[in-house]
LUMTORKOL-725409 format. One line per field, with one value per residue: residue number from 1; residue in one letter; chain; z, x, y of N, C-alpha, C in turn. Coordinates in Angstrom, 2 decimals, padded with zeros to 5 digits. Example, Ala and Ser with C-alpha at 12.3 -4.5 7.8 and 13.67 -1.06 7.14 Angstrom:
<pts>
torba [1	2]
kepa [a	s]
bagu [A	A]
n.zz [007.80	007.08]
n.xx [013.19	012.85]
n.yy [-005.69	-002.25]
ca.zz [007.80	007.14]
ca.xx [012.30	013.67]
ca.yy [-004.50	-001.06]
c.zz [007.80	007.87]
c.xx [013.20	012.90]
c.yy [-003.30	000.03]
</pts>
This chain:
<pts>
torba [1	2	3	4	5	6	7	8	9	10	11	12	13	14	15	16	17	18	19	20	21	22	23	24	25	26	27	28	29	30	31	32	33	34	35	36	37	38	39	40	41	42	43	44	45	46	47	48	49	50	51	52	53	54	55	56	57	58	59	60	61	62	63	64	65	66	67	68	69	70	71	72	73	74	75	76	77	78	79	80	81	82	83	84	85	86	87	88	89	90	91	92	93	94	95	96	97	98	99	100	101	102	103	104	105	106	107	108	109	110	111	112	113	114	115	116	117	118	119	120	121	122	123	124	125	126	127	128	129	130	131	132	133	134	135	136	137	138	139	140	141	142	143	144	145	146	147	148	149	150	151	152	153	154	155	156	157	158	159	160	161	162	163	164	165	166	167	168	169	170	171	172	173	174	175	176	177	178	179	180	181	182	183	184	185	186	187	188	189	190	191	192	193	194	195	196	197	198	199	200	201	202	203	204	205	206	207	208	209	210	211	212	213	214	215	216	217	218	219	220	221	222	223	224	225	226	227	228	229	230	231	232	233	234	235	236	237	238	239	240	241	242	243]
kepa [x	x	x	x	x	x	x	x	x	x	x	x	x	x	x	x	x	x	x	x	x	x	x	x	x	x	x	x	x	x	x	x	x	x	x	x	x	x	x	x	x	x	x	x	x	x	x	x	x	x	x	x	x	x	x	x	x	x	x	x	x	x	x	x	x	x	x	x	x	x	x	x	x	x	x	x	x	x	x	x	x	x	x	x	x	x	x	x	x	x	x	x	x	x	x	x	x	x	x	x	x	x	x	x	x	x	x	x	x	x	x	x	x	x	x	x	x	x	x	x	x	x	x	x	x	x	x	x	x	x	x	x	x	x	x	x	x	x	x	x	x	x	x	x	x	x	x	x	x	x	x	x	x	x	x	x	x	x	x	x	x	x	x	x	x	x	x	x	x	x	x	x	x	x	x	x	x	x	x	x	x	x	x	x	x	x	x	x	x	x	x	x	x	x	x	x	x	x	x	x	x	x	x	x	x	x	x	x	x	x	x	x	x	x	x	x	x	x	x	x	x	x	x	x	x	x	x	x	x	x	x	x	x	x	x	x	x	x	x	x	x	x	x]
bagu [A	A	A	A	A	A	A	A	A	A	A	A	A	A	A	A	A	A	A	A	A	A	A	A	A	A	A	A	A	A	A	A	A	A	A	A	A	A	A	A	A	A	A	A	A	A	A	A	A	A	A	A	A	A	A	A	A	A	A	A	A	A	A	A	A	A	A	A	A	A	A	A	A	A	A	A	A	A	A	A	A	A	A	A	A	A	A	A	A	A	A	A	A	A	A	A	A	A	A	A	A	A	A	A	A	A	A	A	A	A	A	A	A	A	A	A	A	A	A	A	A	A	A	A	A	A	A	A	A	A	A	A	A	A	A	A	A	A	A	A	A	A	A	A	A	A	A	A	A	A	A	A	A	A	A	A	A	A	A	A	A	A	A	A	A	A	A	A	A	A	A	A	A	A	A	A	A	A	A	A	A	A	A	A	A	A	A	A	A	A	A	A	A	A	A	A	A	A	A	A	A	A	A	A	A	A	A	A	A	A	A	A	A	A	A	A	A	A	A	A	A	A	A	A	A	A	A	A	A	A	A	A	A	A	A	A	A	A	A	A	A	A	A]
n.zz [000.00	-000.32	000.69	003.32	003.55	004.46	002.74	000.80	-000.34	-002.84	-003.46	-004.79	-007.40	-006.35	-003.55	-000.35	000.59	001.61	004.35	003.81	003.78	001.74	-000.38	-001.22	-004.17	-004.54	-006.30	-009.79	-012.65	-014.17	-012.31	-009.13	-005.63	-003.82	-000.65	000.61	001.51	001.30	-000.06	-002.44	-002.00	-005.22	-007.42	-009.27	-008.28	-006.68	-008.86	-009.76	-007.97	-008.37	-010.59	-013.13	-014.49	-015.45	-015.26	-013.44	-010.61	-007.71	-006.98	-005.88	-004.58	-005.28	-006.73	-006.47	-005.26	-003.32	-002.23	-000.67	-002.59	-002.22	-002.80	-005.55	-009.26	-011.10	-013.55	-013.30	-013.28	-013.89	-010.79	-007.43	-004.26	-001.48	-003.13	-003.03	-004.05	-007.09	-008.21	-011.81	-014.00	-015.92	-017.08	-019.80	-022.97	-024.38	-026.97	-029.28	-031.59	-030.75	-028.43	-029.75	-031.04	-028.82	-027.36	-025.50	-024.01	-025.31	-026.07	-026.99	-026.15	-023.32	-019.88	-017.10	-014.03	-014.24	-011.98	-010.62	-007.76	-004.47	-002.82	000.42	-000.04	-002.17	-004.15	-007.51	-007.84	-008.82	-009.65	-008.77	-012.00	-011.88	-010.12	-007.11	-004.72	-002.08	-000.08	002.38	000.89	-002.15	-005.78	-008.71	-011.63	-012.84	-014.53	-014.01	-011.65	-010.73	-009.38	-006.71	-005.23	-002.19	-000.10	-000.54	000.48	001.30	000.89	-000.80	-002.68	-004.03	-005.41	-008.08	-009.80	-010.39	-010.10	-010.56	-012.67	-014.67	-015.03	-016.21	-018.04	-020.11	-020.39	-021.90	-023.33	-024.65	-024.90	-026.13	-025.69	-025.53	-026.34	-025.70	-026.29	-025.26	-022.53	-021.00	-017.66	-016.86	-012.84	-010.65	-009.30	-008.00	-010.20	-012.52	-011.27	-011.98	-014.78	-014.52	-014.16	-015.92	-018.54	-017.81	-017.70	-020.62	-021.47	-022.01	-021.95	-021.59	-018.76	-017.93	-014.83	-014.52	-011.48	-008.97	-005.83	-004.31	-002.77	-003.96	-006.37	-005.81	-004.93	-007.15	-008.47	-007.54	-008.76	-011.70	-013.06	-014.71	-014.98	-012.79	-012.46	-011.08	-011.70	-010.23	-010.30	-012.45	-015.63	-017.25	-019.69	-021.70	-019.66	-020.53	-023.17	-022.86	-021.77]
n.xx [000.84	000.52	002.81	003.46	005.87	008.74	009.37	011.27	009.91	009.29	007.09	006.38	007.58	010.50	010.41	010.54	012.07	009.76	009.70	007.35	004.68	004.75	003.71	004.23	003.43	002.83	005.51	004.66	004.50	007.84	008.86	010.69	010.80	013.04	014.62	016.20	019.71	021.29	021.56	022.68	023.73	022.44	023.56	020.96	019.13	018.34	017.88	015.29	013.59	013.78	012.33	013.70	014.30	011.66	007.75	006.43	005.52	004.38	007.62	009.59	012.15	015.85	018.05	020.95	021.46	022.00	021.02	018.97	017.52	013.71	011.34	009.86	008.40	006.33	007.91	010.53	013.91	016.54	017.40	016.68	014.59	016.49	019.38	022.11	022.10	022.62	021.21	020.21	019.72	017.54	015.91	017.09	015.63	017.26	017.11	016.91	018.52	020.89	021.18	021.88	023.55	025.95	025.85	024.48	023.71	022.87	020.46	017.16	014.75	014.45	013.03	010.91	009.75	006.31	004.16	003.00	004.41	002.97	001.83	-000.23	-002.40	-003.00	-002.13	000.11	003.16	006.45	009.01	012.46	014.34	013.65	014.07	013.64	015.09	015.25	014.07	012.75	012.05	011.39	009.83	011.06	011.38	013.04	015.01	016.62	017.95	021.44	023.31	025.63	028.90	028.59	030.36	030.60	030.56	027.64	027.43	029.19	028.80	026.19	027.15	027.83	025.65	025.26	027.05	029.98	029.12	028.47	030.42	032.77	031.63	031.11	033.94	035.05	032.67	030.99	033.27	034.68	037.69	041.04	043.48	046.59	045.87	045.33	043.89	042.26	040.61	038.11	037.26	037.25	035.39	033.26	031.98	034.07	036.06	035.48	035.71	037.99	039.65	037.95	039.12	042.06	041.24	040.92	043.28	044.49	047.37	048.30	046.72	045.24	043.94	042.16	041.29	040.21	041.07	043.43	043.34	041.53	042.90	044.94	044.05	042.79	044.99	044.72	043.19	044.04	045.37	047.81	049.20	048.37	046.63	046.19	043.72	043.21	045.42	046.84	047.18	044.57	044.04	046.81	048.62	048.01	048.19	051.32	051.49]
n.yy [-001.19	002.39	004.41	007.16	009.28	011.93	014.59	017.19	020.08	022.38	024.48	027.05	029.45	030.45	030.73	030.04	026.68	023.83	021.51	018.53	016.24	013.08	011.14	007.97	005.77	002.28	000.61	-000.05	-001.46	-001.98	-000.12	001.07	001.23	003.41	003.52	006.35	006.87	008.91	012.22	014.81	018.30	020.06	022.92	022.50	022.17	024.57	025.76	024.44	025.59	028.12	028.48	028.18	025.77	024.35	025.20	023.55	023.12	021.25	020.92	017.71	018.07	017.32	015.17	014.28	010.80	007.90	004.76	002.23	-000.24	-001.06	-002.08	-003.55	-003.58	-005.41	-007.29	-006.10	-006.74	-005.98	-004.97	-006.02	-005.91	-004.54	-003.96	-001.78	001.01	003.58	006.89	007.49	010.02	009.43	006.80	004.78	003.32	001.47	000.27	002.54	004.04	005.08	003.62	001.61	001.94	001.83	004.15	005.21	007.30	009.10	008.80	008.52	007.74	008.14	007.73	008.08	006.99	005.73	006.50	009.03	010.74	011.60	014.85	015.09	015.75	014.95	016.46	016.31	015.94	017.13	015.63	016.40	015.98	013.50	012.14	012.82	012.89	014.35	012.95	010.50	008.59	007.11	006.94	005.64	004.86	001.34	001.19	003.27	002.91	002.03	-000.70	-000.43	-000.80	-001.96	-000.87	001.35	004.95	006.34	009.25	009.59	007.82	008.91	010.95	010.19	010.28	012.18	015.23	013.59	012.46	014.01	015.77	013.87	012.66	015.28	015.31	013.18	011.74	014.10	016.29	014.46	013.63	012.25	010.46	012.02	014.25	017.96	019.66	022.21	023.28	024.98	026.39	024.36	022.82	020.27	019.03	020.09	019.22	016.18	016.24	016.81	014.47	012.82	013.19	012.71	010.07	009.23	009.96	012.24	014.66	016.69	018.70	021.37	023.48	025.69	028.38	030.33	029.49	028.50	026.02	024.39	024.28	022.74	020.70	019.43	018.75	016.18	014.66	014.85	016.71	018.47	020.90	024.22	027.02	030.49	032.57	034.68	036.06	035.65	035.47	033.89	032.45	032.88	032.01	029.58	029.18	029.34	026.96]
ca.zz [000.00	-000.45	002.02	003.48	003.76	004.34	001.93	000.45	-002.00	-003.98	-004.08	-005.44	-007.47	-005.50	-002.40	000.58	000.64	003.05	004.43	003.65	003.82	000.80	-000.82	-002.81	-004.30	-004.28	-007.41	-010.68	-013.53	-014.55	-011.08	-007.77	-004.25	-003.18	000.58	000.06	002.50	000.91	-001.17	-002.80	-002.58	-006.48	-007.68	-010.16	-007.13	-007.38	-010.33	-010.00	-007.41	-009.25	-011.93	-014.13	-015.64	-015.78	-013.80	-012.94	-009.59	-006.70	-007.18	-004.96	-005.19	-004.89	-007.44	-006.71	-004.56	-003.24	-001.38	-001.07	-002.86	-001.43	-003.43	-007.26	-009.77	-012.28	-014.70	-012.77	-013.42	-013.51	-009.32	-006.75	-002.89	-000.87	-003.90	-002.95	-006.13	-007.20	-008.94	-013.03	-013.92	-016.85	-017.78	-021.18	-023.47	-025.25	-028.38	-030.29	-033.03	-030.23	-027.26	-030.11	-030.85	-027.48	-026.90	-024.21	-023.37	-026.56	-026.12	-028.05	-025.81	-022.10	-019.88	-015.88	-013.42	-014.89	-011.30	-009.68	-005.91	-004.21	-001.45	001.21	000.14	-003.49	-005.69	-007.94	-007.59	-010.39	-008.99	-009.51	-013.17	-012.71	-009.57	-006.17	-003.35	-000.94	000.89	002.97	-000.10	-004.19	-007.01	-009.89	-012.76	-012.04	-015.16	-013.13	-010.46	-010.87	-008.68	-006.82	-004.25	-001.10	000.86	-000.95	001.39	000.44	000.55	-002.32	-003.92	-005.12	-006.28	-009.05	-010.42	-010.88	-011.03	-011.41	-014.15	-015.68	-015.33	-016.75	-019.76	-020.72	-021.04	-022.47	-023.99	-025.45	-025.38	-026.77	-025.52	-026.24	-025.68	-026.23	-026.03	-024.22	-021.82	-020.13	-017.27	-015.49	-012.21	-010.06	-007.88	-008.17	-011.92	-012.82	-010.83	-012.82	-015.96	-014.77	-013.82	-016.94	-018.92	-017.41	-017.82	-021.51	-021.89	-022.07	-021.83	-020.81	-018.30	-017.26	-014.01	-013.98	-010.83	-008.27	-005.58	-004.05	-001.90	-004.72	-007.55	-005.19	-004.81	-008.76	-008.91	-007.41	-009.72	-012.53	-013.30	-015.10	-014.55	-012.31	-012.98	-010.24	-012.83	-009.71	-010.32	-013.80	-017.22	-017.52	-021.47	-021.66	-019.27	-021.35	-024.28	-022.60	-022.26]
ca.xx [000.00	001.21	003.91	003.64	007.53	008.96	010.51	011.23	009.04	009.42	005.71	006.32	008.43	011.52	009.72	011.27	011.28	008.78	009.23	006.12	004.53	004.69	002.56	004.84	002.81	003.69	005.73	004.12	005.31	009.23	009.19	010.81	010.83	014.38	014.88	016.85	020.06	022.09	021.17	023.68	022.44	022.56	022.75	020.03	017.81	017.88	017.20	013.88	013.20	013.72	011.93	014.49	014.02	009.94	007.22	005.72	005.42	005.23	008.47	010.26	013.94	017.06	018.63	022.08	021.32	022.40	019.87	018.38	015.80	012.74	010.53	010.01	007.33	006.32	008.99	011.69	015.08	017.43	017.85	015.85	015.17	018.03	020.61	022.78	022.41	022.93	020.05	019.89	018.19	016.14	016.08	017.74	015.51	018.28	016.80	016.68	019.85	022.27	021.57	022.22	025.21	026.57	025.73	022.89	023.75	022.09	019.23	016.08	013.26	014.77	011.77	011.11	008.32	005.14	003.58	003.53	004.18	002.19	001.56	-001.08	-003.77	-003.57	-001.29	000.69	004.83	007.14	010.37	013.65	015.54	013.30	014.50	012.83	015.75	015.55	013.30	013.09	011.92	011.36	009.67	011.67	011.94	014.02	016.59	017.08	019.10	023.13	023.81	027.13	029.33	027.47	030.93	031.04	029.63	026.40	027.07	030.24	028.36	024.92	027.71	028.39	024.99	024.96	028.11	030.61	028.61	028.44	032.01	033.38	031.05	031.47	035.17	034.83	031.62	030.82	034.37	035.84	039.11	041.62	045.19	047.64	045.07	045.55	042.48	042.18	039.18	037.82	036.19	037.80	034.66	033.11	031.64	035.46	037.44	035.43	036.03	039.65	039.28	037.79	040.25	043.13	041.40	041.09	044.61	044.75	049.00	048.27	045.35	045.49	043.18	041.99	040.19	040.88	041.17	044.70	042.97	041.28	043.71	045.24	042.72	042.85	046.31	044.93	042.00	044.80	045.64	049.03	049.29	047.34	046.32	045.69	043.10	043.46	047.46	047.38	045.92	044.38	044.50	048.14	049.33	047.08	049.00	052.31	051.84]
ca.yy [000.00	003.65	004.87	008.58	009.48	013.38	014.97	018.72	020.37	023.58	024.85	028.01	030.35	031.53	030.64	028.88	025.32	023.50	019.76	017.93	014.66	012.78	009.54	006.86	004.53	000.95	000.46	-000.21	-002.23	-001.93	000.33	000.53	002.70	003.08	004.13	007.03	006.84	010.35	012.53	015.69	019.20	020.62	023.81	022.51	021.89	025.75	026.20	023.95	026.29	029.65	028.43	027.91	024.71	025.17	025.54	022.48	023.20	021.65	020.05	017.25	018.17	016.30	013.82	013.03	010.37	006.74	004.28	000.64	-000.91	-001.34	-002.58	-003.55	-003.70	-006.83	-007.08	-005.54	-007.88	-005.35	-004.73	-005.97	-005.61	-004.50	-003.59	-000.74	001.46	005.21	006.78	008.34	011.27	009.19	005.25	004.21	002.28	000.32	-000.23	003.45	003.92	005.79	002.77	000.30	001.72	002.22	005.44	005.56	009.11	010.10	008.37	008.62	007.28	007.71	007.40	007.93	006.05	006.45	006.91	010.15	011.16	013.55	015.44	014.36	016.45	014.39	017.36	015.67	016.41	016.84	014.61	016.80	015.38	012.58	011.47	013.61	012.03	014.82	012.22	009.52	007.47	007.40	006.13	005.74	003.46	000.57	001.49	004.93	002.49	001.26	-000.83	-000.16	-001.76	-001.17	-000.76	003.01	005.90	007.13	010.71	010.14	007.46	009.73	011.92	009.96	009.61	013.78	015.78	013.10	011.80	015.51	015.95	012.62	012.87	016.04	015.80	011.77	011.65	015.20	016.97	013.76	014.46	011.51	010.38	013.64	016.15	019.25	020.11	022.83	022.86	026.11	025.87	023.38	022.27	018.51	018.94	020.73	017.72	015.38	016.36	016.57	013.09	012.23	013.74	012.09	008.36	009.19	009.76	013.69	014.86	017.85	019.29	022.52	023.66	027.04	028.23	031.18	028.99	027.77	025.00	023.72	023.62	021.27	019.28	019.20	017.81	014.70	013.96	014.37	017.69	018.28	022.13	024.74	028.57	030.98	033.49	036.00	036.07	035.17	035.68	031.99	031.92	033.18	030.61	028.17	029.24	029.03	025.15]
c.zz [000.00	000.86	002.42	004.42	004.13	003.40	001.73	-000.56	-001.93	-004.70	-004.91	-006.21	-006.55	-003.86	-001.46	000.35	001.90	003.25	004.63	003.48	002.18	000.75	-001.78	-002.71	-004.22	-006.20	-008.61	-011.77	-013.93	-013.22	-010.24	-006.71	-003.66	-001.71	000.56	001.70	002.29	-000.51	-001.45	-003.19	-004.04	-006.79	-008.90	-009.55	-006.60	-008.32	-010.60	-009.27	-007.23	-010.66	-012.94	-014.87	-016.14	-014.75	-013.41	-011.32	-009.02	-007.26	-005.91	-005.17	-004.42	-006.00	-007.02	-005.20	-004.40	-002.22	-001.47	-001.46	-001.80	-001.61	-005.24	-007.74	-010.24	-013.25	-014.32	-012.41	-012.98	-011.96	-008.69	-005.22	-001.96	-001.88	-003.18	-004.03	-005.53	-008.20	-010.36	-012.84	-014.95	-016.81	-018.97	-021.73	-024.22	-026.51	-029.22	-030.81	-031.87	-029.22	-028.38	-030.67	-029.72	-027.29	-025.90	-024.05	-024.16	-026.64	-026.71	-027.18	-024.40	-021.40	-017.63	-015.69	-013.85	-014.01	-010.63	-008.22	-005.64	-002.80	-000.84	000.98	-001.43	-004.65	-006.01	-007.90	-008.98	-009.16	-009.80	-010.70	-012.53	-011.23	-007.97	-005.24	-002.12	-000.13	001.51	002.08	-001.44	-004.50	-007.76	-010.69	-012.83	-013.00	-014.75	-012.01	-011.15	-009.53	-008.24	-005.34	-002.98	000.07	000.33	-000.19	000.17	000.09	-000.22	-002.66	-004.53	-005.89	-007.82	-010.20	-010.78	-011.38	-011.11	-012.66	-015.37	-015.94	-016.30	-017.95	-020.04	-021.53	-022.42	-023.37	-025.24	-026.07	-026.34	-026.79	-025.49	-025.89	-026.68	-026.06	-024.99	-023.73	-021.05	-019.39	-016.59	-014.90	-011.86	-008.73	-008.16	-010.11	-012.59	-012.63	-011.48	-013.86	-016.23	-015.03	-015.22	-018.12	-018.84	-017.50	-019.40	-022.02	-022.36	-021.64	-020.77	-020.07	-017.51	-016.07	-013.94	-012.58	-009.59	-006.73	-004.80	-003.46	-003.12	-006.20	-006.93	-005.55	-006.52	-009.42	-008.74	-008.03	-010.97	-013.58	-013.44	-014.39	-013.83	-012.79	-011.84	-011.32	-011.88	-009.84	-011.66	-014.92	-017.51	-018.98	-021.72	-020.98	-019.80	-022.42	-024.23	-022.37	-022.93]
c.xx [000.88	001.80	003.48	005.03	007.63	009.43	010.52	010.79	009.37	007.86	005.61	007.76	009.32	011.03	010.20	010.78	010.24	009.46	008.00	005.75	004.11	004.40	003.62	003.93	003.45	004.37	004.94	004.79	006.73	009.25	009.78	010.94	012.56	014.01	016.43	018.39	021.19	021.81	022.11	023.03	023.54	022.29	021.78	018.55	017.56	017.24	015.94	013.01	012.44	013.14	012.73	014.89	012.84	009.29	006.31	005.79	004.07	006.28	009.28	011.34	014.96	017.12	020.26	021.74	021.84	021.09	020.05	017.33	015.24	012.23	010.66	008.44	007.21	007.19	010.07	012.55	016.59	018.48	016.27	016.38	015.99	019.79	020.85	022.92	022.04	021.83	020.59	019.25	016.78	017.11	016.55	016.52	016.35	017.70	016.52	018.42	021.13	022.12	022.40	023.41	026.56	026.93	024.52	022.94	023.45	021.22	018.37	014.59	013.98	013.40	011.69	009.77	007.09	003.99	003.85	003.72	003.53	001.97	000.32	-002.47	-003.63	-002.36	-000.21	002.20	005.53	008.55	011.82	014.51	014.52	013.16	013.30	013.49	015.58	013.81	013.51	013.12	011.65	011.17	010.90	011.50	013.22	015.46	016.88	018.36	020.08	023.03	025.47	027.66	028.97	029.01	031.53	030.00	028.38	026.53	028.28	029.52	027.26	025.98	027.58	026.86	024.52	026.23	029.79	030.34	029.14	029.84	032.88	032.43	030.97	033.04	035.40	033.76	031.69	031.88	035.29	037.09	039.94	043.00	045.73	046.89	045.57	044.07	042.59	040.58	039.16	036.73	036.78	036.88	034.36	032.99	033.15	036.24	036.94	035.43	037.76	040.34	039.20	038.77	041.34	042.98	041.54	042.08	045.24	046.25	048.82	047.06	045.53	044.18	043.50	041.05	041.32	041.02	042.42	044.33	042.82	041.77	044.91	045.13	042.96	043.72	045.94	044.31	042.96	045.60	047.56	049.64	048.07	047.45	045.44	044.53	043.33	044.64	047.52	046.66	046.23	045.00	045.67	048.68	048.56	047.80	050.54	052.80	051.88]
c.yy [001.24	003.70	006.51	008.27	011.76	013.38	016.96	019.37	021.89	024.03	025.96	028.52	030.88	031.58	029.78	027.67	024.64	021.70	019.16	016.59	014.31	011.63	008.95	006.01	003.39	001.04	-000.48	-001.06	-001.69	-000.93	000.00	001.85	002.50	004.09	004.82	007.16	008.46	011.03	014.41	017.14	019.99	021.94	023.58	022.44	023.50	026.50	025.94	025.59	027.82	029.44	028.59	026.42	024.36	024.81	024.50	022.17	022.43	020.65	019.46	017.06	017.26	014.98	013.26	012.28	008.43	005.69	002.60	000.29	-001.56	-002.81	-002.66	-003.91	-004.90	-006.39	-006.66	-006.95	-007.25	-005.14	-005.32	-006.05	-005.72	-004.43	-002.02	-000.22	003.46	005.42	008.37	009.04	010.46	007.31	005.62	003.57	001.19	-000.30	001.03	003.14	004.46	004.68	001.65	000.37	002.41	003.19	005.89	006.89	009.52	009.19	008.57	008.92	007.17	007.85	007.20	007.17	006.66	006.77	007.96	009.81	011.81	013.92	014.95	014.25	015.16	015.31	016.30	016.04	015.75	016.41	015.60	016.09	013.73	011.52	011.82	012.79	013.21	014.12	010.89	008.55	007.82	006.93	006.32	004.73	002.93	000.80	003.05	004.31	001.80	000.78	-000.77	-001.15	-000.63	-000.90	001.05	003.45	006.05	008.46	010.69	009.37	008.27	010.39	011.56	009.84	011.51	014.59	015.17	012.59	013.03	015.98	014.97	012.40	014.15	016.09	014.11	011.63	013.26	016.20	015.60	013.46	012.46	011.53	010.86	014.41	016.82	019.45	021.16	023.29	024.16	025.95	024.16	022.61	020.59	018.24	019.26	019.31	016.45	015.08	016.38	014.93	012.46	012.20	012.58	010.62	008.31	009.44	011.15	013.46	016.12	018.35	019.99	022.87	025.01	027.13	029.84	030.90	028.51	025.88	023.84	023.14	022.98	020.20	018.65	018.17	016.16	013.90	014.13	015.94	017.93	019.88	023.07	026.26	028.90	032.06	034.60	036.86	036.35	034.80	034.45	031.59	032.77	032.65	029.62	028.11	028.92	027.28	024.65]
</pts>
């Protein structure tokens, strides 16, 4: 039967958030409820907020998140109850022209739980990117969960299912970047260090870290960063050019 869980909704425009009681249904076909054990705050979970991705308000924010399955629907093969898994913003179908040629991240037909959540009274909730973790619990569609090795924290593993993802495919996936390239990354925070990251598994020579920062173009060196750039010190693209 339906669960009432807390979570954090985004009723309005630019309007504080509230914690509110929230309805998961029982999962539905290819579905499941993960019990959410960390979840990563985003600045995109702003953005829902400020109406800047649209206004389908109320929205239940929070996607990067890590958890355990609950529960599963009919048909669900993929994960079931008690996997340790990190949650997508959308399912894959695996059968349009970019899954079938191993490109899922250009998807065609990606596709979230086709049951809503909602608040107590009955309103229906739009789930942040698909996902809605800033709660105790979550629908999602069951190809939304990876499972991962359950001896990784929860609050680094969600990371990976938001802005390590975004980092490590941008520079791999969309920048393409390749063994010898030169990279240079500005903005040395998680999305930045994972593109440095990414970078450096694809075989980049050179990867420059801009950022104004000292602490953090540190930090940079260790995710794989060849050279750093203070921009407060030092005209970035003129030491970019000098390498």
């Amino acid at each position: 039967m339906p669960q009432e869980v807390q979570g954090i909704v985004a009723r309005a425009k630019g309007q504080p958030v509230t914690l509110e009681t929230i309805v998961v249904p029982d999962p539905g076909p290819g579905e499941a409820v993960v019990q959410v054990q960390a979840c990563g705050v985003c600045h995109t979970d702003l953005h829902y907020r400020e109406g800047g991705i649209n206004d389908e308000f109320p929205f239940l924010l929070g996607h990067e998140a890590a958890g355990v399955v609950e529960s599963v629907g009919d048909g669900v093969t993929n994960v079931s109850p008690g996997d340790y898994v990190i949650l997508n913003w959308r399912a894959v179908c695996g059968n349009c022209r970019s899954c079938l040629k191993g490109k899922p991240w250009y998807c065609f037909d990606t596709h979230n739980a086709d049951q809503k959540m909602t608040l107590a009274d009955g309103t229906e909730l739009s789930p942040a990117l698909g996902i809605g973790a800033f709660a105790e619990k979550t629908l999602v569609h069951s190809g939304q969960c990876t499972p991962v090795d359950s001896s990784a924290p929860a609050t680094a593993a969600g990371l990976l299912g938001c802005g390590v993802m975004a980092g490590l495919g941008a520079a791999m996936n969309t920048g393409g970047v390749g063994r010898g390239d030169s990279v240079a990354v500005f903005g040395c925070g998680g999305v930045g260090d994972a593109a440095i990251a990414g970078s450096h598994l694809a075989g980049a020579s050179t990867i420059v870290a801009v950022d104004i920062d000292d602490r953090k173009l540190e930090w940079a060196k260790q995710f794989g960063a060849t050279h750093t750039c203070n921009a407060n010190d030092t005209d970035a693209v003129e030491y970019i050019k000098s390498v």
